[in-house]
C-alpha positions as CSV (number, residue, x, y, z in Angstrom):
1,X,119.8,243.2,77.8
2,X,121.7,239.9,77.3
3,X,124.4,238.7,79.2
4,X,127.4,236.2,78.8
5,X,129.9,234.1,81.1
6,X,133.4,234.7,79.4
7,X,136.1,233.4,81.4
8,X,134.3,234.0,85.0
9,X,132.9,237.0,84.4
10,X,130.0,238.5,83.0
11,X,129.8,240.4,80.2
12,X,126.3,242.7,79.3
13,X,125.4,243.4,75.8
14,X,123.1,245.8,74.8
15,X,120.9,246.2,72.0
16,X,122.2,249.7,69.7
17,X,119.9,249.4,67.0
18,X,119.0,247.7,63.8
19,X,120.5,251.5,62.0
20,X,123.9,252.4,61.6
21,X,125.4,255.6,60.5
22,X,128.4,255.1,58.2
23,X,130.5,257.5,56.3
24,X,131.1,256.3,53.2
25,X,134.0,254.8,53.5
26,X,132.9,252.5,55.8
27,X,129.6,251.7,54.0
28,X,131.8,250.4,51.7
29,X,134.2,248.6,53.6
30,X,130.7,247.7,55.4
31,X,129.1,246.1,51.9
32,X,132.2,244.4,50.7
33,X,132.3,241.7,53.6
34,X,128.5,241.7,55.0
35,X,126.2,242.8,52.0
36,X,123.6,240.2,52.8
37,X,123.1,242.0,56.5
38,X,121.8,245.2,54.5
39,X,118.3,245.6,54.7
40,X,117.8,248.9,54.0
41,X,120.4,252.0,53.2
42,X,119.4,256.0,53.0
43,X,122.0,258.5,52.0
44,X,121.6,261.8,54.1
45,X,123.3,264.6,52.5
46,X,125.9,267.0,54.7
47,X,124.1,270.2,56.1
48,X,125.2,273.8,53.7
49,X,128.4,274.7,55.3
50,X,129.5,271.6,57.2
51,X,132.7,269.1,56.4
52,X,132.2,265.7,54.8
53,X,129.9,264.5,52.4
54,X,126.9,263.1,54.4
55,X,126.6,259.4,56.2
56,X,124.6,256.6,54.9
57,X,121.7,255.1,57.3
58,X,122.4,251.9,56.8
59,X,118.8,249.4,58.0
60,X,120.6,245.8,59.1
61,X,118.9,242.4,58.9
62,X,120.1,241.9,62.4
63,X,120.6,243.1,65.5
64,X,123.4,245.0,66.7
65,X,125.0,244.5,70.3
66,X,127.6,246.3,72.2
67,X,129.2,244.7,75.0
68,X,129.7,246.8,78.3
69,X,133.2,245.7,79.7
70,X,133.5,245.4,83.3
């Protein structure tokens, strides 16, 4: 776990993963502006008889943070 000073307080980020799940709209929106984060991507396909069409596993070149909010 990291933590930040932002104005005073602190802030704690911590680690998700290096794997996303996107639906495929926003593995595209995803690709269009950070295409050299993705490392690695796997399509899995919707289960028979559920909505959508599957999510996309997308591997990342870096880290990704979330930050708790006080």
């Amino acid at each position: 776990m990291k933590s930040w000073m932002l104005d005073g307080d602190v802030l704690e980020a911590v680690l998700v993963t290096h794997v996303r799940q996107m639906s495929p709209e926003q593995y595209l929106e995803f690709t269009e502006s950070h295409s050299d984060e993705v490392k690695n991507v796997r399509f899995v396909p919707p289960r028979i008889g559920s909505e959508g069409f599957g999510v996309f596993e997308v591997e990342t070149r870096t880290p990704q943070y979330e930050v708790c909010l006080p």
